[in-house]
PDB file with one MODEL, atoms N, CA, C and O in Angstrom:
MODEL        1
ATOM      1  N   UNK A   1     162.098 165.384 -74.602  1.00  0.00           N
ATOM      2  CA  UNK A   1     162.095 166.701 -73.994  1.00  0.00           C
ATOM      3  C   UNK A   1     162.443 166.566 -72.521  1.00  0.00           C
ATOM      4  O   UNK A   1     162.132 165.663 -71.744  1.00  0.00           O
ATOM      5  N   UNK A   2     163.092 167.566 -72.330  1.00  0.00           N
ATOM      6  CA  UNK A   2     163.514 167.623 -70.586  1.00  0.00           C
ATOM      7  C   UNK A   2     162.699 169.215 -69.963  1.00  0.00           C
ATOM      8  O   UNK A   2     162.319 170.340 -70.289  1.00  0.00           O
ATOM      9  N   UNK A   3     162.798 168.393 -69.028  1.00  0.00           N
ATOM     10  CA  UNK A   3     162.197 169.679 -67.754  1.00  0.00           C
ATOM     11  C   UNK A   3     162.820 170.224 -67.123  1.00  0.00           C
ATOM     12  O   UNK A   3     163.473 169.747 -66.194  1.00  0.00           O
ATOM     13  N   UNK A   4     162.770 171.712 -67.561  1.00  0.00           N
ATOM     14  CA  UNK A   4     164.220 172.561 -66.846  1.00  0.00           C
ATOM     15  C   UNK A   4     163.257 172.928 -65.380  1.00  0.00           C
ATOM     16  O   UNK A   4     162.124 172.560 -65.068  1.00  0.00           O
ATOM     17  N   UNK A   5     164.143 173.713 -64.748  1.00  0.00           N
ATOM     18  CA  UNK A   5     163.529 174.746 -64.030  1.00  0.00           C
ATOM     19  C   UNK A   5     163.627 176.561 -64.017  1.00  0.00           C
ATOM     20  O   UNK A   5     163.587 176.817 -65.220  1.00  0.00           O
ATOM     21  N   UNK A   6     163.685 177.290 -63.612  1.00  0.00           N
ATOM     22  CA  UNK A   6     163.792 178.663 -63.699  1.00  0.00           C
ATOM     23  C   UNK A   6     163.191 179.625 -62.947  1.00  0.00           C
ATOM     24  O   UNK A   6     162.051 180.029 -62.715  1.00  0.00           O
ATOM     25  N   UNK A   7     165.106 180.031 -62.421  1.00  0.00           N
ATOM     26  CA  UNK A   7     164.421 180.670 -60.711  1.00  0.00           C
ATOM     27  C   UNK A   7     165.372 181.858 -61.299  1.00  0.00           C
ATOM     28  O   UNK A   7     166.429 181.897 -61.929  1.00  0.00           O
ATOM     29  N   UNK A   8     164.373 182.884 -60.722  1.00  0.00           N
ATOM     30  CA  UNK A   8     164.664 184.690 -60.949  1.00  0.00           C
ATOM     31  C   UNK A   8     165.097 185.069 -59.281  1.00  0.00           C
ATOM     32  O   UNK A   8     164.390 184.979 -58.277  1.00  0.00           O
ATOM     33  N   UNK A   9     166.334 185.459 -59.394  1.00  0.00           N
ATOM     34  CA  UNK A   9     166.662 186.211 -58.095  1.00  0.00           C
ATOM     35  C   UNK A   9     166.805 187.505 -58.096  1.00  0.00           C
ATOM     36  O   UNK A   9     167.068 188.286 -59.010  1.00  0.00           O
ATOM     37  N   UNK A  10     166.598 187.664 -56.932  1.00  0.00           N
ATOM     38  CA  UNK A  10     166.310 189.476 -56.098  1.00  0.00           C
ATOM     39  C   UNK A  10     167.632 190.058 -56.063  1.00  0.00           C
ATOM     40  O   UNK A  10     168.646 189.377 -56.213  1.00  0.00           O
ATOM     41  N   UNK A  11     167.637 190.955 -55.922  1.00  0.00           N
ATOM     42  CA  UNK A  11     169.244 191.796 -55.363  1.00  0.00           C
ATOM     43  C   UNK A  11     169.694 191.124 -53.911  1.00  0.00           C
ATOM     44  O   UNK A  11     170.839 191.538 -53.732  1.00  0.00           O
ATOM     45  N   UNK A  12     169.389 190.437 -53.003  1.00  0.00           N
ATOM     46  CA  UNK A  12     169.871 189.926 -52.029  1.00  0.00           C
ATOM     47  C   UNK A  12     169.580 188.343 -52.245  1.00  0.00           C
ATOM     48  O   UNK A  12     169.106 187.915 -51.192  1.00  0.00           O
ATOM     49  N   UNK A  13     169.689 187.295 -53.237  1.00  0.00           N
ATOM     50  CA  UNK A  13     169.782 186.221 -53.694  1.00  0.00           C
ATOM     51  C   UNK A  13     168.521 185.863 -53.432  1.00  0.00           C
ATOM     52  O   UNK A  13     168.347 184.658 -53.251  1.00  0.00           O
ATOM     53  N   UNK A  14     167.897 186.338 -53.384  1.00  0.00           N
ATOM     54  CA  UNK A  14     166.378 185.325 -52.888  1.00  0.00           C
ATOM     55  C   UNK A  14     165.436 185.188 -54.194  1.00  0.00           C
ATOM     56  O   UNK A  14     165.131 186.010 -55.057  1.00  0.00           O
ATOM     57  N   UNK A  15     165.064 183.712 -53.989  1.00  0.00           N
ATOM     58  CA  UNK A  15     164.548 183.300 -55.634  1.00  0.00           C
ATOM     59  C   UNK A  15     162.932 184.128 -54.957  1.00  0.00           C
ATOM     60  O   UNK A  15     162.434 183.978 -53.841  1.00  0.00           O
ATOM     61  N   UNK A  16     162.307 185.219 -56.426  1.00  0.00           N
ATOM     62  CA  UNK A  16     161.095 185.272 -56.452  1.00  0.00           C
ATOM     63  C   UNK A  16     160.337 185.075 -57.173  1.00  0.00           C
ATOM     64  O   UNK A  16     159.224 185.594 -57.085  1.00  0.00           O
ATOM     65  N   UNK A  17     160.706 184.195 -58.209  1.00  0.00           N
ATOM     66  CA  UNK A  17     159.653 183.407 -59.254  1.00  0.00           C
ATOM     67  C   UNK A  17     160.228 182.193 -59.736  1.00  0.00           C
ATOM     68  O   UNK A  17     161.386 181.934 -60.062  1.00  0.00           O
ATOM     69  N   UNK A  18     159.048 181.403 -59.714  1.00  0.00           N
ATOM     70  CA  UNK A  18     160.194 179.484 -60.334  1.00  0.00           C
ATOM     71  C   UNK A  18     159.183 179.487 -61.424  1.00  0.00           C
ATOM     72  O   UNK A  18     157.969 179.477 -61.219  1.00  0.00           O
ATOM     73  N   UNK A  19     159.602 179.498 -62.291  1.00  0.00           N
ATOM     74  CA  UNK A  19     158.844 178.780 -63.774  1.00  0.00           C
ATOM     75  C   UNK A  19     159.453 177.283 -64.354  1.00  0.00           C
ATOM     76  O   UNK A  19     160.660 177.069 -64.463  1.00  0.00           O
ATOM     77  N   UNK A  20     158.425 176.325 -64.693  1.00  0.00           N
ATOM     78  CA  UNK A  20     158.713 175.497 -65.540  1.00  0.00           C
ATOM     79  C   UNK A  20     159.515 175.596 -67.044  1.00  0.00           C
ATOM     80  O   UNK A  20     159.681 176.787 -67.306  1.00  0.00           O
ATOM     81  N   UNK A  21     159.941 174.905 -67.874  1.00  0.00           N
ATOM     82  CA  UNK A  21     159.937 174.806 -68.729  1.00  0.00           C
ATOM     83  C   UNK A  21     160.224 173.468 -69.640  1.00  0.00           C
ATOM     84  O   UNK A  21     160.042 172.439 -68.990  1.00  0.00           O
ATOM     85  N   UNK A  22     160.535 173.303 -70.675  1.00  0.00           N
ATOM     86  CA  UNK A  22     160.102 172.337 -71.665  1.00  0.00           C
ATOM     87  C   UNK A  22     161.226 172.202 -72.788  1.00  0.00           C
ATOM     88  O   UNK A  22     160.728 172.379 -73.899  1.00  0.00           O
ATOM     89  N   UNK A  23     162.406 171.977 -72.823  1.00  0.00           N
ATOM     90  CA  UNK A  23     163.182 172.191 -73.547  1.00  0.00           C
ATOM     91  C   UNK A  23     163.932 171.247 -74.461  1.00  0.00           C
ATOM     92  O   UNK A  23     163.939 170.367 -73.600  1.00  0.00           O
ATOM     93  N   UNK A  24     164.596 170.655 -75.513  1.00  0.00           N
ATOM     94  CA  UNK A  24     165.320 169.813 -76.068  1.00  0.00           C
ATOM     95  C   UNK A  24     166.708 169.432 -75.597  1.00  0.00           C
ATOM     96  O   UNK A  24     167.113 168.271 -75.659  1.00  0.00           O
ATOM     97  N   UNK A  25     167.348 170.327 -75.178  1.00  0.00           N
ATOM     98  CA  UNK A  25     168.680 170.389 -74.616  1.00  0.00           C
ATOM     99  C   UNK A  25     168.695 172.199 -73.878  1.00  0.00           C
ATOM    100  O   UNK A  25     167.941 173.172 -73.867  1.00  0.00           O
ATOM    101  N   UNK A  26     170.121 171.802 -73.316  1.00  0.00           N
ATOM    102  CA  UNK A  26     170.393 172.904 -71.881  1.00  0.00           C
ATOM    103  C   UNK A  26     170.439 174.390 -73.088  1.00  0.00           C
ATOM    104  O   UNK A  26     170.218 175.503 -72.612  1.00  0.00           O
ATOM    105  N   UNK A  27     170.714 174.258 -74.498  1.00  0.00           N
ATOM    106  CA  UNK A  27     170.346 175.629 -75.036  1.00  0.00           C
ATOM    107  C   UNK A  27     169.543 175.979 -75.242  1.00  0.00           C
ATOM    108  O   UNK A  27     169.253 177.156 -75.025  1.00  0.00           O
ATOM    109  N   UNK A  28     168.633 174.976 -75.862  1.00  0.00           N
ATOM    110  CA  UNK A  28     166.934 175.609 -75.760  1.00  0.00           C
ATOM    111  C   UNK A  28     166.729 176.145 -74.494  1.00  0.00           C
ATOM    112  O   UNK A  28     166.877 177.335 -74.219  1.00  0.00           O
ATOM    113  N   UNK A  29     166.384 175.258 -73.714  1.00  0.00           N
ATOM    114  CA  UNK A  29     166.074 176.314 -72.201  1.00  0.00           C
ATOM    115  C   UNK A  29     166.578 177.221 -72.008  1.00  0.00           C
ATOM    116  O   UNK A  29     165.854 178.050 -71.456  1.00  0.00           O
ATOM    117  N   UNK A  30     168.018 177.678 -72.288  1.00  0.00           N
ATOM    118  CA  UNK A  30     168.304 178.618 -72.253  1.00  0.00           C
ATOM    119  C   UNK A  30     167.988 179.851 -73.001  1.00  0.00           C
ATOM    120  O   UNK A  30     167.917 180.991 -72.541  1.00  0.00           O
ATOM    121  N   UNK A  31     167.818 179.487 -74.145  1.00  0.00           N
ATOM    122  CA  UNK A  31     166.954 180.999 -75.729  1.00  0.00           C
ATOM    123  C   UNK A  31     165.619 180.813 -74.580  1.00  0.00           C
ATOM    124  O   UNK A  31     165.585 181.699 -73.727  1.00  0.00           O
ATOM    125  N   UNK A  32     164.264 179.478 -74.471  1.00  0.00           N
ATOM    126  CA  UNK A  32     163.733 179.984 -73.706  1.00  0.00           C
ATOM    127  C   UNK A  32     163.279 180.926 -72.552  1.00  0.00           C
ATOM    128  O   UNK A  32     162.287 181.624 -72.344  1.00  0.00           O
ATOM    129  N   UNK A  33     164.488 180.630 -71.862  1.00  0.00           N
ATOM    130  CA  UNK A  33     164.225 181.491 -70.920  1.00  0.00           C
ATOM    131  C   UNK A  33     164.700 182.924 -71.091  1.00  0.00           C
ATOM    132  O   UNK A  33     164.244 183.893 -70.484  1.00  0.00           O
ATOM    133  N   UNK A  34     165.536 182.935 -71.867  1.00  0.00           N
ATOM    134  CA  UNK A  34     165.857 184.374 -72.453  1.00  0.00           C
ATOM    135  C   UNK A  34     164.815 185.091 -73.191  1.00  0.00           C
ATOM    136  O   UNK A  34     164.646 186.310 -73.184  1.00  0.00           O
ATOM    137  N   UNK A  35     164.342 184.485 -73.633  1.00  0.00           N
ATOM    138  CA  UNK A  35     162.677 185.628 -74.478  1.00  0.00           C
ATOM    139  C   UNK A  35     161.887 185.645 -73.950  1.00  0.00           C
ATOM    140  O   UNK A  35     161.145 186.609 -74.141  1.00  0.00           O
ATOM    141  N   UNK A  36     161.399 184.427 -72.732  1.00  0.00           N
ATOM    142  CA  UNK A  36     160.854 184.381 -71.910  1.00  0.00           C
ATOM    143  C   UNK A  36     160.876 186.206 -71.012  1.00  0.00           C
ATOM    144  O   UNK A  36     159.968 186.732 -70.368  1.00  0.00           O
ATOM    145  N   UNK A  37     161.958 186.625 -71.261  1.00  0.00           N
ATOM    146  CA  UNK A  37     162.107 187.692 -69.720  1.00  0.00           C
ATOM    147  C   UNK A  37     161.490 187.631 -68.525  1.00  0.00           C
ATOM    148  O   UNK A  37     160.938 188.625 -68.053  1.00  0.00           O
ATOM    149  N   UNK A  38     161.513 186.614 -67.989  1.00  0.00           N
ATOM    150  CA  UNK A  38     161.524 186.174 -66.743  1.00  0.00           C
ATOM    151  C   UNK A  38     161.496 187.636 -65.261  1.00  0.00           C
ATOM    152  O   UNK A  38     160.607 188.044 -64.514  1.00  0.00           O
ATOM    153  N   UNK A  39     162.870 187.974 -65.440  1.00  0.00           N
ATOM    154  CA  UNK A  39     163.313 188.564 -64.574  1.00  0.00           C
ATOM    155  C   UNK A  39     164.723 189.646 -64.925  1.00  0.00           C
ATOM    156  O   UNK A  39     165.152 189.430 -66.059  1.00  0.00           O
ATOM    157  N   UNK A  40     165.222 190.355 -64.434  1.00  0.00           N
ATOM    158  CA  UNK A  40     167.134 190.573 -64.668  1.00  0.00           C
ATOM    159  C   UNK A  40     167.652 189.567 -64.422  1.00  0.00           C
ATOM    160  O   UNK A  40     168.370 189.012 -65.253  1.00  0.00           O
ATOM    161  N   UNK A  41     167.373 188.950 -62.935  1.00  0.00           N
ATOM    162  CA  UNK A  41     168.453 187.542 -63.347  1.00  0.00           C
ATOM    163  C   UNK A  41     167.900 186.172 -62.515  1.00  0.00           C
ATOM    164  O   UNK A  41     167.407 186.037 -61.395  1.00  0.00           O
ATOM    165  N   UNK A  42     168.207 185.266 -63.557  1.00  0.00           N
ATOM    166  CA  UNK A  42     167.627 183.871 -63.512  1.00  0.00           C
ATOM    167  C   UNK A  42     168.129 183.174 -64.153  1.00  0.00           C
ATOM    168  O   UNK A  42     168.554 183.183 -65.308  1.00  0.00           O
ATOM    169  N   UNK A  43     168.063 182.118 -62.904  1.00  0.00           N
ATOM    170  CA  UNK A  43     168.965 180.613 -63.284  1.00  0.00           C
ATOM    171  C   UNK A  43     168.274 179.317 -64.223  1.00  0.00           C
ATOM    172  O   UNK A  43     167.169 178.793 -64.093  1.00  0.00           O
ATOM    173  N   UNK A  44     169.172 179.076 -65.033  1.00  0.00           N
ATOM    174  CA  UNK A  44     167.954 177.639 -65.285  1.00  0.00           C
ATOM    175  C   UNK A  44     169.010 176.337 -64.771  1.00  0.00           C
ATOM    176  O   UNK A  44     170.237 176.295 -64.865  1.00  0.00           O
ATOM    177  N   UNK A  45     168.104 175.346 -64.222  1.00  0.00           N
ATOM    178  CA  UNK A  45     168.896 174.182 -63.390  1.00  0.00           C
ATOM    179  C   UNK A  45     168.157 173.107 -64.062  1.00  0.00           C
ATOM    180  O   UNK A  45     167.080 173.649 -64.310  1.00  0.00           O
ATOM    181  N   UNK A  46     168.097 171.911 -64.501  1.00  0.00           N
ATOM    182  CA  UNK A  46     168.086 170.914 -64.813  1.00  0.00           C
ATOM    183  C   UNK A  46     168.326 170.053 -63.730  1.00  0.00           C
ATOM    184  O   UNK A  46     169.436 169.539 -63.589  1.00  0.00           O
ATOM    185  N   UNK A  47     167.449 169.855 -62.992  1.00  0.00           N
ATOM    186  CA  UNK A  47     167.456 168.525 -61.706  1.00  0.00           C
ATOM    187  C   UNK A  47     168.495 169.895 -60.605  1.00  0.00           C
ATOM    188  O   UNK A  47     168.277 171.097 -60.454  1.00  0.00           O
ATOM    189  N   UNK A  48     169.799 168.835 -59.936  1.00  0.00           N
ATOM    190  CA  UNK A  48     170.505 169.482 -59.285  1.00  0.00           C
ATOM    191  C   UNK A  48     171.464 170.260 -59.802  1.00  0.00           C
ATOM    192  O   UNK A  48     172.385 170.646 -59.082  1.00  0.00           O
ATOM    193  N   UNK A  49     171.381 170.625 -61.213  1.00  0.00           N
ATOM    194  CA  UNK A  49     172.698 170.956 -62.170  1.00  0.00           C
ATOM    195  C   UNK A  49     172.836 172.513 -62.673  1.00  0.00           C
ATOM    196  O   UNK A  49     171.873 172.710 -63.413  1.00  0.00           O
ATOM    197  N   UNK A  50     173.302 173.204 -62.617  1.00  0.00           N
ATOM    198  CA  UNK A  50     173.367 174.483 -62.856  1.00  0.00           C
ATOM    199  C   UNK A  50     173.222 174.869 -64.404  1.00  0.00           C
ATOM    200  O   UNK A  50     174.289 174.755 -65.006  1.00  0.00           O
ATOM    201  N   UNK A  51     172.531 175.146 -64.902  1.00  0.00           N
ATOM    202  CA  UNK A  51     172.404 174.878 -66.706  1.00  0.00           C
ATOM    203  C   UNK A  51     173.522 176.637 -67.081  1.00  0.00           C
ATOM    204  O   UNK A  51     174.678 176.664 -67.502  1.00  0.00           O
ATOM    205  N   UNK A  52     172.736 177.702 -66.774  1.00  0.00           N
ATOM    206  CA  UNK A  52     173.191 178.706 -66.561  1.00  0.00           C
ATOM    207  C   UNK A  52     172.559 179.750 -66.537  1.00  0.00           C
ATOM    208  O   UNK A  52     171.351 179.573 -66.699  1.00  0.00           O
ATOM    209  N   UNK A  53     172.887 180.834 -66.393  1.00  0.00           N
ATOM    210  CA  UNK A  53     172.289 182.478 -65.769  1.00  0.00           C
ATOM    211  C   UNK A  53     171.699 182.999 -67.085  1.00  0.00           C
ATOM    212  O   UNK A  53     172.126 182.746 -68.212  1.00  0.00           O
ATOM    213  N   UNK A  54     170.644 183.772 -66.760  1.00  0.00           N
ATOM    214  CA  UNK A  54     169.634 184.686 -67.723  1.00  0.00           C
ATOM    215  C   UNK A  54     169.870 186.183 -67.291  1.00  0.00           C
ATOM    216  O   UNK A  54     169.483 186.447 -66.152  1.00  0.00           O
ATOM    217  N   UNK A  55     170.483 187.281 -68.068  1.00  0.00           N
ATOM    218  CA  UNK A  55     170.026 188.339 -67.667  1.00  0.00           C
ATOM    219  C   UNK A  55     168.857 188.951 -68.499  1.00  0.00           C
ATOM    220  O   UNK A  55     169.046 189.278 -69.670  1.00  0.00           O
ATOM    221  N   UNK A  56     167.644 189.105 -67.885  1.00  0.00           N
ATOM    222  CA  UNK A  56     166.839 189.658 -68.716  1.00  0.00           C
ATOM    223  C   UNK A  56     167.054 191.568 -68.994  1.00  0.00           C
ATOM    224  O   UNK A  56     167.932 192.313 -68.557  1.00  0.00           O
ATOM    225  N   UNK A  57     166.151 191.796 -69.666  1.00  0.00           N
ATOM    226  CA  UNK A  57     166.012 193.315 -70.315  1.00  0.00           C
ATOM    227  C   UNK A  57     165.041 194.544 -69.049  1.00  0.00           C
ATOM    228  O   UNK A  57     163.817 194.590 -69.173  1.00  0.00           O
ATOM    229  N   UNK A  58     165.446 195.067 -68.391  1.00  0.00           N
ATOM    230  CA  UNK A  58     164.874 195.312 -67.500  1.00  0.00           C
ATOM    231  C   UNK A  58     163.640 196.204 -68.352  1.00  0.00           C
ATOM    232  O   UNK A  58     162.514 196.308 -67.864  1.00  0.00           O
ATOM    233  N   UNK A  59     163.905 196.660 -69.321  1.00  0.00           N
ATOM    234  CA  UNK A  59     162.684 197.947 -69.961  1.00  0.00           C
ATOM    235  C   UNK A  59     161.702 197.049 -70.946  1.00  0.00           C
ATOM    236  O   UNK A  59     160.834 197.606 -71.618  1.00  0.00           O
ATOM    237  N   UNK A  60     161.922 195.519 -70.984  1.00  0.00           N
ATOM    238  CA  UNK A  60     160.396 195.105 -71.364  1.00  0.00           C
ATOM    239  C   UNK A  60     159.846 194.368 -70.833  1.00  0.00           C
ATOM    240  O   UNK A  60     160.324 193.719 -69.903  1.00  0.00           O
ATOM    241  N   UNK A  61     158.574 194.240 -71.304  1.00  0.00           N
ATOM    242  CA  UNK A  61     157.625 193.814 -70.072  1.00  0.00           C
ATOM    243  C   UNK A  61     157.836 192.262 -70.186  1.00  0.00           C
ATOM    244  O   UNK A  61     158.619 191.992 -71.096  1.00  0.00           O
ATOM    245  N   UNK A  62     157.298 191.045 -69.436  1.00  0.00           N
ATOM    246  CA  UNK A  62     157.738 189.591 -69.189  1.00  0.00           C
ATOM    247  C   UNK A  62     156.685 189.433 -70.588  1.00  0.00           C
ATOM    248  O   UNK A  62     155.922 190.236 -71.125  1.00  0.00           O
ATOM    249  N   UNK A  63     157.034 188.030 -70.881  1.00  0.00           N
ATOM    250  CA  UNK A  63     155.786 187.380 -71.780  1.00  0.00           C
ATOM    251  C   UNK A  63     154.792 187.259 -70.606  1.00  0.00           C
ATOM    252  O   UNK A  63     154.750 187.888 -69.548  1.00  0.00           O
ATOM    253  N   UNK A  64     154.155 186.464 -70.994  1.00  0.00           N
ATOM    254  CA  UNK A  64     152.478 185.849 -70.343  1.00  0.00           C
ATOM    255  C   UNK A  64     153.716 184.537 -70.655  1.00  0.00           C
ATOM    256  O   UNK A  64     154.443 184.339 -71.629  1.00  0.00           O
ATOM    257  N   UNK A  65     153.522 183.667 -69.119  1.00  0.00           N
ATOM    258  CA  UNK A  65     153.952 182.313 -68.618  1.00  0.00           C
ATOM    259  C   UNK A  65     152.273 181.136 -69.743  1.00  0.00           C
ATOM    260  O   UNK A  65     152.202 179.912 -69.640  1.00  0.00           O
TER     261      UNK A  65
ENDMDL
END
């Protein structure tokens, strides 16, 4: 298992939430963080590496982290 990361940005780029996560490869983290709903939009990075962008659902509520 690898350790992603997952940062939700603001309308003026500023990260306001970093969550962990726990994933098999860069697609798991990615479905993760997608049901996750995190945020509208959030990155998942793997070390220094850009994995890729999440847009979440703005009309439901986040899981419980």
């Amino acid at each position: 298992m690898a350790s992603y990361r997952v940062y939700c940005i603001d309308g003026t780029g500023s990260i306001t939430t970093a969550h962990l996560l726990q994933a098999e490869d860069d697609e798991a983290a990615i479905a993760l963080a997608r049901e996750a709903n995190f945020g509208l939009k959030c990155e998942v990075w793997d070390g220094d590496r850009l994995v890729g962008k999440v847009f979440g659902n703005p009309g439901a509520a986040p899981e419980p982290a």
